[in-house]
C-alpha positions in Angstrom: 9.6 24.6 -28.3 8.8 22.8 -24.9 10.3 19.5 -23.9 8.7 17.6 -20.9 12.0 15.3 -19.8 10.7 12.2 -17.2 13.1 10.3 -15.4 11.5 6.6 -14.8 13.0 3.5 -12.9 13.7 1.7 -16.6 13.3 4.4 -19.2 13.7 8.0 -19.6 10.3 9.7 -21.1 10.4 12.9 -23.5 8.3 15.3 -24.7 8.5 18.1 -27.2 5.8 20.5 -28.0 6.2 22.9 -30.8 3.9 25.8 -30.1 3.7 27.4 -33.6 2.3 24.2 -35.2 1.2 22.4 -32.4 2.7 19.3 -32.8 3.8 17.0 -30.3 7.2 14.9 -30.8 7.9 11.5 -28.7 11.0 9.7 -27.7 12.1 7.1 -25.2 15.6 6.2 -23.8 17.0 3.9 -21.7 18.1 5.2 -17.9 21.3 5.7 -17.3 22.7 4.5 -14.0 24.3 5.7 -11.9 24.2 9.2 -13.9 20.8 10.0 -15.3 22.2 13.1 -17.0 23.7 10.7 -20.3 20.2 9.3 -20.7 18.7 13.2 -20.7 21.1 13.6 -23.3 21.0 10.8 -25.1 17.2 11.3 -25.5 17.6 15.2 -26.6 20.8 14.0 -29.1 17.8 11.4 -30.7 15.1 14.1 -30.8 18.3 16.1 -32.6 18.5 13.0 -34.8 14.8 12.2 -35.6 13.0 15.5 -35.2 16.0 18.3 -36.6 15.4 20.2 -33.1 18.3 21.9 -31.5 18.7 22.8 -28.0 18.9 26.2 -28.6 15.6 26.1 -30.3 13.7 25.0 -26.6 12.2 27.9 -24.8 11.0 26.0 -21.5 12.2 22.7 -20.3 10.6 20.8 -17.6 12.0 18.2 -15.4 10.9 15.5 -13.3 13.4 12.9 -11.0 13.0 9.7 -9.2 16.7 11.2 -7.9 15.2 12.2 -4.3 13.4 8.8 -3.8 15.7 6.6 -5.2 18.1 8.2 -2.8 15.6 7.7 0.4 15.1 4.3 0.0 18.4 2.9 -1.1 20.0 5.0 1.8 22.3 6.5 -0.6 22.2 10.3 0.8 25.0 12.9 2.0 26.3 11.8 5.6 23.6 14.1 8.0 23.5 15.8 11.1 20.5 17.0 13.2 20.6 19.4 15.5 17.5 20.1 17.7 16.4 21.1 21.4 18.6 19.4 23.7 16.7 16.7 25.3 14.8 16.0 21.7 17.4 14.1 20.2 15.6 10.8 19.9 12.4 12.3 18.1 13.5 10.7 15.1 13.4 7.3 16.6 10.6 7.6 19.0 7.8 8.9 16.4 4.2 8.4 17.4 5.4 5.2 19.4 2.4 3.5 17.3 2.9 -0.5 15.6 1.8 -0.3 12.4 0.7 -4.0 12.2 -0.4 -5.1 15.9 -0.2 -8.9 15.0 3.2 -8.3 13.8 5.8 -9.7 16.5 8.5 -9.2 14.1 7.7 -6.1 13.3 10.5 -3.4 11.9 10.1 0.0 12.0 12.0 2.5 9.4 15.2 3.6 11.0 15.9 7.3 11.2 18.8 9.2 8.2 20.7 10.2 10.6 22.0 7.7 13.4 21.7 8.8 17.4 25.6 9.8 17.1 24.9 12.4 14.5 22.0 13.7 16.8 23.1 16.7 18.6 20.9 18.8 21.4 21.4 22.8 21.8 20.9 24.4 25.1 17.2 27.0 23.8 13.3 26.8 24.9 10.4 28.5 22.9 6.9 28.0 24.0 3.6 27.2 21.9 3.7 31.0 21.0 6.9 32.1 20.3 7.4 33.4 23.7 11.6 32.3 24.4 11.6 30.8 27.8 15.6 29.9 27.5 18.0 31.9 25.2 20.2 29.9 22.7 23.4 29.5 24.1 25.9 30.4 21.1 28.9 29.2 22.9 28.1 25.6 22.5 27.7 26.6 18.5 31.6 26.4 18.2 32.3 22.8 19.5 28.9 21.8 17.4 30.6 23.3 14.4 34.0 21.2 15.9 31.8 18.0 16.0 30.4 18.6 12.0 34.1 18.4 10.8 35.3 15.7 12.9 32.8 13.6 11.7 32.9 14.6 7.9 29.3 16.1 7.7 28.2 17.1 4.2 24.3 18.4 5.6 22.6 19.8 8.5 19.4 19.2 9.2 17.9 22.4 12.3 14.7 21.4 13.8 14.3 23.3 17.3 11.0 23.1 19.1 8.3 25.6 18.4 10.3 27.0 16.0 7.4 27.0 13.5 5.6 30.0 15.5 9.2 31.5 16.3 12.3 31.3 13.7 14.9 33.4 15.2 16.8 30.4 16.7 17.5 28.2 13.9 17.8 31.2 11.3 20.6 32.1 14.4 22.1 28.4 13.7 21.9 28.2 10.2 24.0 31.6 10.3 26.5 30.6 12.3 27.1 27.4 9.8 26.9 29.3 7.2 30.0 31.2 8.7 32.1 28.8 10.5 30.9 25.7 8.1 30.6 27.4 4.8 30.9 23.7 3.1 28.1 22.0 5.1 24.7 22.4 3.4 21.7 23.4 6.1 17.9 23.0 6.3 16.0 25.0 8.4 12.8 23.3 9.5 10.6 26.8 9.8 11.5 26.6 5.9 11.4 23.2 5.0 8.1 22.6 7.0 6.7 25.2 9.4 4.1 23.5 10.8 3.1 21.8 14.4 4.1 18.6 15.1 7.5 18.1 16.0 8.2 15.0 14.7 7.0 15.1 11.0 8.7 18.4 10.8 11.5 16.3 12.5 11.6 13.9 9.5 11.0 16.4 6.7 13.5 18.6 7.5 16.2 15.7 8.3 15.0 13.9 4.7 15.8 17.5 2.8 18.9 17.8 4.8 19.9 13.9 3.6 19.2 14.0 -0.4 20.1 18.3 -0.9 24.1 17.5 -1.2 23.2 15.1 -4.2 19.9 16.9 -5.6 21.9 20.2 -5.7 25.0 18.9 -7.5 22.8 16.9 -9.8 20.5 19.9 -10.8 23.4 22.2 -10.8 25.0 19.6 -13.5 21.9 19.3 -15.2 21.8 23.1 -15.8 25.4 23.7 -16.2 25.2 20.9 -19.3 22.2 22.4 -20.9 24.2 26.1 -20.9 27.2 25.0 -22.3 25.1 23.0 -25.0 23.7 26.7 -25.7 20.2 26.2 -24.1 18.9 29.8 -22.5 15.8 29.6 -22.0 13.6 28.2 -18.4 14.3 24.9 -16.5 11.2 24.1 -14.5 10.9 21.3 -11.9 7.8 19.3 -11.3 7.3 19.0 -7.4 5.2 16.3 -6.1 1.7 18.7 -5.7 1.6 18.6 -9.9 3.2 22.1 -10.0 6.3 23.7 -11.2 9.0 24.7 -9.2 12.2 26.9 -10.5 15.7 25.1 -10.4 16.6 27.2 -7.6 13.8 26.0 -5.5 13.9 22.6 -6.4 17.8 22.8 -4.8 16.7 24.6 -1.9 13.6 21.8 -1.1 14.1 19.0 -3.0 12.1 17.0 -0.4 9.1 18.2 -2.9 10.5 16.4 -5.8 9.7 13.2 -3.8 6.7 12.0 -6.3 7.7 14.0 -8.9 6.9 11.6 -11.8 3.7 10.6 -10.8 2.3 13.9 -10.3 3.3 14.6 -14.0 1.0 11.3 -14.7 -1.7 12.9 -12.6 -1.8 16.4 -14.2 -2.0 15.0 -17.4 -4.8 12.5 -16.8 -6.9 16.3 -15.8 -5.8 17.4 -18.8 -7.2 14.7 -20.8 -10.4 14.6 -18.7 -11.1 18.4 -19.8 -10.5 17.9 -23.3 -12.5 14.6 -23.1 -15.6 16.3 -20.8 -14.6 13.3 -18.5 -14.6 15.5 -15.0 -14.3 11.9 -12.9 -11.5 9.6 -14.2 -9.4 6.9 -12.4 -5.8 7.2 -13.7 -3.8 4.5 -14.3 -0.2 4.7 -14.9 2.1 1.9 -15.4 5.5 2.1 -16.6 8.6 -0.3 -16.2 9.3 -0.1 -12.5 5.5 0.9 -10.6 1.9 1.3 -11.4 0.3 4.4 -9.9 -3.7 5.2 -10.0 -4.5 8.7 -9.1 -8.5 9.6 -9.1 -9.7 12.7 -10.7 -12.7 14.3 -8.9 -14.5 16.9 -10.3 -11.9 18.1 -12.8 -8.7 17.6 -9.5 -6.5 15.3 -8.3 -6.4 15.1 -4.6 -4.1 17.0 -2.9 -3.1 15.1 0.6 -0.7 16.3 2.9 -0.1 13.0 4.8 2.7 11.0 2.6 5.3 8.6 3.8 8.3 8.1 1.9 10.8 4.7 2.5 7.9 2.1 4.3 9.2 -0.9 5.6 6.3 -2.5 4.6 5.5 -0.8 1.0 1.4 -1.2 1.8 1.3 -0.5 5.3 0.4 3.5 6.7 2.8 3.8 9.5 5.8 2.0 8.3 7.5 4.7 6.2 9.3 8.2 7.1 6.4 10.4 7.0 6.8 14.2 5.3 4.0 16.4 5.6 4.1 18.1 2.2 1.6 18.8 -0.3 1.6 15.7 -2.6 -1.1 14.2 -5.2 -3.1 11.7 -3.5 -2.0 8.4 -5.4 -1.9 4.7 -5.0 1.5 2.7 -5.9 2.4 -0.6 -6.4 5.7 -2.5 -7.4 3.9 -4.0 -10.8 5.9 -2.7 -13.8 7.3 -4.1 -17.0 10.5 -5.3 -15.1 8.8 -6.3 -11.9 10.2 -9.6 -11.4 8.2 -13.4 -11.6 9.2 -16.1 -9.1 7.6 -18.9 -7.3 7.3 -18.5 -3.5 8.5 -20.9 -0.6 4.5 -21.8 -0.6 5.5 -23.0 -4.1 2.7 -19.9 -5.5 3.3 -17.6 -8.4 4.6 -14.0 -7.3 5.2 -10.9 -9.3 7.3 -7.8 -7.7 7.8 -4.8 -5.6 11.4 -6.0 -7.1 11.8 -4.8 -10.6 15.1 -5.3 -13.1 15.1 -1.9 -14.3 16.8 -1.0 -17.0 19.6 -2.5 -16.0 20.2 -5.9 -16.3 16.4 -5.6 -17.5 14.0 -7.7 -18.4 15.5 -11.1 -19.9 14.0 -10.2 -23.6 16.3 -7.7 -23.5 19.5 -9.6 -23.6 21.1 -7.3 -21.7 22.3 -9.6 -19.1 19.0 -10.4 -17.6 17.7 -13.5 -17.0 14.9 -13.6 -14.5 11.4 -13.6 -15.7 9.7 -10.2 -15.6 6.3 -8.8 -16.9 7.9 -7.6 -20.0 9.0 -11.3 -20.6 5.5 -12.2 -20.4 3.6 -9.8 -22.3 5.9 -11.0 -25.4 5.2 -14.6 -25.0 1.2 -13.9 -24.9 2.0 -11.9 -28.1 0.7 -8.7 -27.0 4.4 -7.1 -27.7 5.8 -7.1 -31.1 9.6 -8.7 -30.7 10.7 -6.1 -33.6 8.6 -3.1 -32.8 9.4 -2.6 -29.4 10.5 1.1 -29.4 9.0 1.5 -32.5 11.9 -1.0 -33.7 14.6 0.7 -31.8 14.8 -2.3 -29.9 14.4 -5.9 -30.7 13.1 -8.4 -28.2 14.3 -11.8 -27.8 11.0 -14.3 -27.3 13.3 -17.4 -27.0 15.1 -15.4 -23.8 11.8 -14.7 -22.8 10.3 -18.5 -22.8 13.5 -19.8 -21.4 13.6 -17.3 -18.5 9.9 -18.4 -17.8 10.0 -22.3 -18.5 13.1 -22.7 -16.4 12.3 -20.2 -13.0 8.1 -20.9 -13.3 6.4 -23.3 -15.4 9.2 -26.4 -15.0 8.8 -25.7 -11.0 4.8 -25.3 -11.1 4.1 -27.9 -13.7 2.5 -25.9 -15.7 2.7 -24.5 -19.7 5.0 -21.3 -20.5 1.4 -19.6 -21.7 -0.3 -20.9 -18.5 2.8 -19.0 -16.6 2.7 -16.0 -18.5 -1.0 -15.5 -18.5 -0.3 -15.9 -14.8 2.2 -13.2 -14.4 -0.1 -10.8 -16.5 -3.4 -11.8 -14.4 -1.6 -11.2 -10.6 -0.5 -7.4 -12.1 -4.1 -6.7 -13.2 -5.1 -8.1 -10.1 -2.5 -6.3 -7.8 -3.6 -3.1 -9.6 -6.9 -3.3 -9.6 -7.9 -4.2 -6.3 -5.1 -1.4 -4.8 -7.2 1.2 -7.1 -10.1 -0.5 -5.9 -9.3 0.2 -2.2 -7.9 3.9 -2.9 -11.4 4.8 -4.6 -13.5 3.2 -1.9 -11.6 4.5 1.0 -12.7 8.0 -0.7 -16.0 7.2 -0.2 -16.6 6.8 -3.9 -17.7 3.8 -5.9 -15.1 2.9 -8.9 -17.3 1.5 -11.4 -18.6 5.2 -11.5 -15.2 6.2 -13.1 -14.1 5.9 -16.7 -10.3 4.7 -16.8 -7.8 6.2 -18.9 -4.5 4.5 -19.4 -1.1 5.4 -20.1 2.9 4.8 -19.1 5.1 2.5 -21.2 3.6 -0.8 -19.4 0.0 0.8 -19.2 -2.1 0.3 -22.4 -0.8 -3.7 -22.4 -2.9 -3.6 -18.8 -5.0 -0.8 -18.9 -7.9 -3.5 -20.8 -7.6 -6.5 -18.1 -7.2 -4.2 -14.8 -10.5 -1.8 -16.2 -12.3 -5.3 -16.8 -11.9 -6.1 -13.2 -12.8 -2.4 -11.8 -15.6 -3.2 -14.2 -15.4 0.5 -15.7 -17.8 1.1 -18.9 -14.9 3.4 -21.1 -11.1 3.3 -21.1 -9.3 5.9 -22.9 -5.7 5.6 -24.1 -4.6 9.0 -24.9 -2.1 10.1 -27.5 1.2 9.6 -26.4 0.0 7.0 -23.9 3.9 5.8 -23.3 5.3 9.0 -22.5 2.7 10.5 -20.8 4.1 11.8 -17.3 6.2 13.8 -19.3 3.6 15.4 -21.3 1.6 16.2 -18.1 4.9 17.8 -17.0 4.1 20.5 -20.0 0.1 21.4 -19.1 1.1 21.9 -15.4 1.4 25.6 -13.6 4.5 27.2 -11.7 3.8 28.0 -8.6 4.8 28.4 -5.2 2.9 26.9 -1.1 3.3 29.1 1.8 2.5 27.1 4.7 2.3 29.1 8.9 0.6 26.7 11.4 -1.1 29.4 13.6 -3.9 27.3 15.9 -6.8 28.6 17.2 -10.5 28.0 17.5 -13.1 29.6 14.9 -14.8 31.4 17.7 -12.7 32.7 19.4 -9.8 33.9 16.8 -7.6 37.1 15.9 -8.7 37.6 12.3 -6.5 40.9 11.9 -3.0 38.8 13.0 -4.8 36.1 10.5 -5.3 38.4 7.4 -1.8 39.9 7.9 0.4 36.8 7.7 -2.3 35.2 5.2 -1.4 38.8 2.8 2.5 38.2 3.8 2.5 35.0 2.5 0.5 35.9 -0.7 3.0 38.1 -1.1 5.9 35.9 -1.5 4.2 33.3 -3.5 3.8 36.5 -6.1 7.2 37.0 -6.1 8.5 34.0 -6.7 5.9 34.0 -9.4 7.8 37.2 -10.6 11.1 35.9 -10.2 10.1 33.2 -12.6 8.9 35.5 -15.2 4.7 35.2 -14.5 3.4 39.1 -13.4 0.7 39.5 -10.9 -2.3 40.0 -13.1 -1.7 36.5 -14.6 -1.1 34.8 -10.8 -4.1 33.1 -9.1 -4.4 32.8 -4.8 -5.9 29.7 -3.3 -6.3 29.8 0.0 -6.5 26.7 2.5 -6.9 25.6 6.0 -6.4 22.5 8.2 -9.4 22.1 10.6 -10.6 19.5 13.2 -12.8 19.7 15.9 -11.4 20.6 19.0 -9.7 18.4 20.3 -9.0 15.9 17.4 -5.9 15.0 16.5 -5.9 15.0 12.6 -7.5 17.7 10.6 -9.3 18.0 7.0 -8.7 20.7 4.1 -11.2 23.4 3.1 -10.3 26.5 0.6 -11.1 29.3 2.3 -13.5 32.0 1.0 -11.9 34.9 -0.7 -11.0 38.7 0.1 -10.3 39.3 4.2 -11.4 37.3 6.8 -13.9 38.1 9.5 -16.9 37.7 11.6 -18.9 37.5 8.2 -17.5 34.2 7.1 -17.4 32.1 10.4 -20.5 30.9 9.1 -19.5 30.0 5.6 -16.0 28.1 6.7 -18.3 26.4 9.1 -20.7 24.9 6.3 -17.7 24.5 3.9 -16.4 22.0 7.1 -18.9 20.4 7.8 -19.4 19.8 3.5 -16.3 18.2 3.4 -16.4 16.2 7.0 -20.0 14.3 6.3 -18.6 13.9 2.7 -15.7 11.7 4.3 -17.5 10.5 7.1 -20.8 10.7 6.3 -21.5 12.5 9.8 -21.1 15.7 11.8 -20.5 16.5 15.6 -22.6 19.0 17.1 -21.8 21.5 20.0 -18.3 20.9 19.3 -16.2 24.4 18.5 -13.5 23.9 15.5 -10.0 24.7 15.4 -7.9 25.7 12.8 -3.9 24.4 12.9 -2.4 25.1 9.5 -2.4 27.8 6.9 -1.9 27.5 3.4 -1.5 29.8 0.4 -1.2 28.8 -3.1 0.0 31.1 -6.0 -0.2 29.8 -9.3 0.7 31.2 -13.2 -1.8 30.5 -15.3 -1.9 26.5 -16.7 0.0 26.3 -20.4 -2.5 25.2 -22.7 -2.1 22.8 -25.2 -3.2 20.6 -28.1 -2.7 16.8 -29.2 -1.7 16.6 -32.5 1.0 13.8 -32.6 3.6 14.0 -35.5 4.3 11.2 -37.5 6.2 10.7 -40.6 3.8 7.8 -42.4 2.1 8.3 -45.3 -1.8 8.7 -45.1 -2.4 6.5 -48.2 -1.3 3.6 -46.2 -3.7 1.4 -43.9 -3.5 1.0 -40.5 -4.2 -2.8 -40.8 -0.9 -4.1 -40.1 -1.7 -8.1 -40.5 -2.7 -10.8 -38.0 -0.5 -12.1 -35.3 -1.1 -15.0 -32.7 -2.1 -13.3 -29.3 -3.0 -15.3 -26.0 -5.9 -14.2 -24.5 -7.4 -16.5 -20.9 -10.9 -16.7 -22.8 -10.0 -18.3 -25.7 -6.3 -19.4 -26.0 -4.1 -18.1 -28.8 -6.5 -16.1 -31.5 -5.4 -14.8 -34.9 -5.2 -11.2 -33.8 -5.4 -8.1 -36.2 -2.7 -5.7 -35.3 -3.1 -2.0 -36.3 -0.8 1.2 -36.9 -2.5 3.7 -34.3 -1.1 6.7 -36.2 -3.0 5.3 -39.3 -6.5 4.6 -37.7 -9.5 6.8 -38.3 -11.1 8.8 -36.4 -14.8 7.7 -35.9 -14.7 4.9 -37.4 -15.4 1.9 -34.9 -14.4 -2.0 -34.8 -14.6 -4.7 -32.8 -12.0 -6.0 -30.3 -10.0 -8.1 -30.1 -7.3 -6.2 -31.6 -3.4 -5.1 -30.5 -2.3 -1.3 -31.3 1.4 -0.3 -32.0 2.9 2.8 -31.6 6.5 3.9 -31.2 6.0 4.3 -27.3 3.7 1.4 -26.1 1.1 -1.0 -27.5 -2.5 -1.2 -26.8 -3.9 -4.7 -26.2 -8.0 -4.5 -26.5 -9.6 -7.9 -25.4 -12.9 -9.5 -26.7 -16.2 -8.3 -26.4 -15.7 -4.5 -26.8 -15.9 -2.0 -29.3 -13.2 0.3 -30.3 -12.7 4.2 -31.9 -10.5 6.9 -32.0 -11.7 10.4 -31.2 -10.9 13.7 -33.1 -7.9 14.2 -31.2 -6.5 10.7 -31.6 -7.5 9.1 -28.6 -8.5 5.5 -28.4 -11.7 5.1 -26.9 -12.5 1.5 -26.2 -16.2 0.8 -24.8 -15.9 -2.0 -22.3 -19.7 -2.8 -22.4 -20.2 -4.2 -26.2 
C-alpha cells in the first residue's frame, strides 16, 4: 500500500494505491492551521474509517508541503544569521541593483530574511579557483559564536566568496558552530547551492538557513507520529524538480520543497500523457488557494533553474528572492476556490491573489466566512451540488453564498447575483488562461497545439471555460481529478542533483579534471540511491550543463552525451547548443567560442508504475444519470442540466454537453457545444470542437 499525502492552502489531498489489486482509494480533508500534522491524520484516520486500511499496512508514503513557502512569504521563519566575506555583508540587499518595473516610482523591492544587524563579515579571501589569498581568521569565530547567543539565533546561514570552487572555509565555520553552538542549525552554501554567482547562492542558502529550524521539527514530528502509530515502512518527500527526496534530505535542504505541490501536479499530468499517447499537454491545476499550468513537451515538464520565491509583485521576474534550484517550470496564479471577490476603488469586479483558505473559508461554508469567493460562486451558477460537496461530507449553504455576493458585489455594481457570479467565474478563466497563454508563447510554442487536461479540487469546474479560451480541441479530466497532486506524488522517482560550477570554454577545457568530479558526483547520487533502498543496476545518470556564449551572462541547459568526455564530443555538445539556442531564439551566433558554468548530475530509481482503477463502492446496476438540475451558463442563462455519477458512466459511450459530473473529489462542468466520453481507464475525454 502507497499513500500520496498533499498538503494544499484549503484542503489536504490523499492518495492510496494498493499494489496487489490495483486500486486507487481517495480522500480529502480540511487543512489544519497552524499544525498540518492533525489534518494528515485526520485524513489517514478517514481512509481507516472508509477503506479498513491501517497504517501499518502502508509500505511507502510520500509527502508534499506548502510548509517552506508558506513560511517564506508570511515571514514566519527561525530568527537567522549570515555570515559571509567581510566586506559582503550587504549582498543580500544590493542584488543585481536592477528595477523590476522601470515606470514604477513606488517601487518595493523584497527585503532580505535576515536584517543588516544579523549580517556578520569574517576576515578570509579565495579567488575564482580556489586559490586562498587570505586565511580565515578563527579567532574572530569565538566573539561570532558570542554574537549568535546574545542575539538568540536559532539558524546560520555560511556563504563565503568562491567558496563554490573551494569549501574548506565554511565546512571550517560550520565546525566550529557545530562545537561551540551545538543548538544553532547551519547551512553551508557549497551544499545548499554550489554554484557562481554570489548572490543567488547568497539568497538560497540564507532561505534554507530561515525555514530548516521549522521544516526539521515539523518533518521530525511527522515521522515520529507515524512510528508510534506503528508505520515502518519509507517516507519520501516530493522536492520541487518532481522527484523524491528521503526525510533526511528533505531536513537537511528543505529549500527544495519550495514547489513541492505543484511538481506533484506536473508529474502526474506526464503520467496521464503516456497512458493517453498525449506527449504535448498543457496542465492545468487549480485547487482552493492557486491555479498552476505546467506544459508537457515531448513526454517532460520543463525543468528551469531560475525560480523566485516571495515576489513583491506576484507577476513580475525580478521582484521575488531568487533560488537557483532545479524546479518544474510552471505558471501560478492566485485564482482558487477561496480566492476572494470584491469590487475595486475603480468600482470594477476583482477576484484574488487573496484567498480564505480553509479557514474562515469560503462563505458557503458557514464556517465563519463571509466574503464572496469563487467557491461561492460556482454554487450559485449551479455547477456545485450544495449536498455533494465532498461527496456529501460537507454541505454547502447557497443562501450564505447569495448573500455574501448580493451584499459585497451585485448591490454595489448594480447588477444580478447570476450576473456577479458568472463574473467572478469569467475573470478566473480569464486570469488563467491568458497567464497559460503567455507561459506557452514565451516557450516559443503555440497553445492551441496542446490538448488540456484538468485536475485539482477547483480544476474540472474551470478546466471547460479556461480550455475554450486557449481554444484547445480535447480536455481530459483524469481519474481522481480532485486529488491529483497527490497521485503524481506516487508515479514520481527518488533521486538525488549534484550540482559543481566549474567554468571554462569548450575549446579550450580540462576534460580529465571534468570526467573526475562529473564520476565523483555520480557517485554520490548512487549512494544516496542506496541509502534509500534503490541498487545501482536499477539507478539511471542524466547528465547536464549550463552554457552561454562567451561572454553572456545567462546560460541554457543541454544533457550531455554519455560515457567520458573528450575531444570526440566537442562537436556533438556544440550541435546539441546550438539545437536548443535557435529553438529558443530562433538564431545562432557564429565565431563566438562557448563556455560552460555549471555541472549537473542526475541519479534517479526507476519511475513506480502504476494503474487507474478507481474504487468505488456503487452498485453497477445503477445509472449514472443522476436527474436534471438548474445550471447558469453565459450563453444561454439557467438550462435544465443533466447531472451524472462519473463512477457510473460508460466507457465509450459518448453524449452531448452540456452536462455537470459529480464525484467525491470535484465536479466536472462540460459547457454546450461539445461531445463527451470516458476512456478505458475512466478518463473523461470531452472534444471541444463538436
Amino acid at each position: 500500500m502507497k499513500l500520496g499525502i498533499d498538503i494544499g492552502g484549503t484542503f489536504t489531498d490523499f492518495v492510496l494505491f494498493n499494489t496487489n489489486n490495483k486500486q486507487l482509494f481517495f480522500t480529502k480533508t480540511l487543512t489544519t492551521y497552524p499544525d498540518p500534522t492533525v489534518g494528515i491524520f485526520n485524513g489517514i484516520q478517514e481512509i481507516r474509517e472508509k477503506y479498513g486500511f491501517k497504517v501499518e499496512e502502508l509500505s511507502d508514503i510520500v509527502h508534499g508541503t506548502t510548509l517552506v513557502t508558506n513560511a517564506v512569504i508570511e515571514r514566519k521563519g527561525a530568527k537567522t544569521a549570515f555570515i559571509t566575506t567581510a566586506g559582503f555583508e550587504d549582498v543580500l540587499e544590493i542584488g543585481r541593483e536592477m528595477r523590476y518595473d522601470i515606470y514604477d516610482i513606488f517601487l518595493s523591492m523584497p527585503k532580505p530574511l535576515v536584517p543588516r544587524n544579523l549580517r556578520m563579515g569574517v576576515q578570509e579571501r579565495i579567488d575564482t579557483h580556489g586559490n586562498v589569498l587570505e586565511p580565515l581568521e578563527t579567532n574572530t569565530l569565538d566573539t561570532l559564536a558570542e554574537e549568535l547567543n546574545k542575539n538568540g539565533i536559532e539558524s546560520v546561514g555560511i556563504c563565503l566568496l568562491n567558496s563554490f570552487v573551494n569549501t574548506a572555509h565554511e565546512k571550517a565555520i560550520g565546525e566550529f558552530l557545530k562545537e561551540k553552538v551545538p543548538n544553532v542549525y547551519y547551512s553551508l552554501s557549497s551544499e545548499i547551492m554550489p554554484e557562481v554567482r554570489e548572490y543567488e547562492r547568497s539568497s538560497a542558502t540564507a532561505m534554507n538557513a530561515y525555514v530548516q529550524p521549522i521544516t526539521d521539527k515539523y518533518l521530525k514530528d511527522f515521522e515520529e507520529q507515524l512510528r508510534q502509530s506503528n508505520y515502518e515502512g519509507n517516507i519520501n518527500i516530493m522536492i520541487s524538480s518532481g522527484k523524491l527526496t528521503t526525510i533526511d534530505g528533505a531536513r537537511k535542504s528543505p529549500i527544495h520543497l519550495l514547489e513541492s505541490g505543484p511538481a506533484g501536479g506536473a508529474m502526474a499530468g506526464v503520467f496521464y500523457g503516456s497512458l493517453l499517447n498525449e506527449e504535448n499537454l498543457l496542465c492545468f491545476d487549480m485547487g482552493g488557494t492557486t491555479a498552476k499550468a505546467c506544459v508537457i513537451y515531448e513526454g517532460k515538464p520543463e525543468i528551469t533553474n531560475h525560480f523566485e520565491a516571495a515576489r513583491v509583485k506576484r507577476f513580475k521576474k525580478g521582484s521575488g528572492l531568487p533560488v537557483r534550484i532545479p524546479v518544474i517550470d510552471l505558471i501560478e496564479i492566485g485564482a482558487g476556490g477561496g480566492s476572494i471577490a470584491r469590487v475595486n476603488s475603480m468600482g470594477l469586479l476583482t477576484v484574488g491573489p487573496d484567498s480564505a483558505s480553509s479557514t474562515p473559508g469560503p462563505a458557503c461554508y458557514n464556517l465563519g466566512g463571509t466574503q464572496p469567493t469563487v467557491t461561492d460562486a460556482d454554487l450559485v451558477l449551479g455547477y456545485l451540488n450544495p449536498d455533494y460537496f465532498l461527496g456529501g461530507e460537507m454541505t454547502l449553504s447557497v443562501e450564505a453564498a447569495r448573500n455574501a455576493i448580493q451584499k459585497t458585489l451585485a448591490e454595489p455594481l448594480g447588477i444580478s447575483i447570476e450576473e456577479a457570479a458568472m463574473g467572478i467565474h469569467k475573470i478566473v478563466n480569464e486570469n488563467m488562461a491568458n497567464a497559460a497563454r503567455v507561459h506557452v508563447l514565451e516557450k516559443g510554442m503555440d497553445p492551441r497545439h496542446f490538448n488540456m487536461i484538468g485536475f485539482g479540487g477547483a480544476g474540472p469546474v474551470h478546466a471547460f471555460g479556461v480550455a475554450k479560451l486557449l481554444n484547445a480541441s480535447r480536455l481530459i479530466i483524469p481519474v481522481g481529478a480532485g486529488v491529483t497532486s497527490a497521485l503524481g506524488f506516487l508515479v514520481s522517482p527518488v533521486a538525488s542533483e549534484k550540482i559543481q560550477s566549474h567554468i571554462a570554454e569548450l575549446g579550450n577545457i580540462n576534460w580529465s579534471e571534468v570526467n573526475a568530479f562529473l564520476s565523483e558526483m555520480e557517485e554520490e547520487g548512487i549512494q544516496f540511491l542506496e541509502n534509500s533502498g534503490i541498487s545501482k543496476e536499477n539507478a539511471t545518470v542524466e547528465r547536464i550543463v549550463d552554457m552561454r556564449y562567451t561572454g553572456q551572462g545567462h546560460e541554457i541547459t543541454i544533457t550531455l552525451p554519455e560515457g567520458p568526455l573528450g575531444l570526440e564530443q566537442v562537436d556533438e555538445i556544440r550541435a546539441r547548443f546550438k539545437k536548443e539556442y535557435e529553438f529558443r531564439y530562433n538564431r545562432s551566433i557564429e565565431g563566438i567560442d562557448l563556455e560552460m558554468v555549471t555541472w549537473r548530475v542526475v541519479v534517479q530509481g526507476p519511475i513506480p508504475e502504476m494503474t487507474v482503477h478507481q474504487f468505488t463502492e456503487v452498485k453497477s446496476d445503477k445509472e449514472a444519470f443522476k436527474g436534471n438540475r438548474q445550471v447558469y451558463f453565459e450563453e444561454t442563462g439557467y438550462l435544465d442540466c443533466p447531472v451524472y455519477d462519473r463512477y457510473l458512466l460508460k466507457t465509450n459511450e459518448p453524449f452531448d454537453g452540456p452536462a455537470i459530473i459529480e464525484e467525491t473529489e470535484s465536479t466536472t462542468v462540460i459547457g454546450i457545444n461539445t461531445t463527451v466520453h470516458l476512456d478505458r481507464n475512466k478518463n473523461i475525454i470531452i472534444d471541444l470542437r463538436g
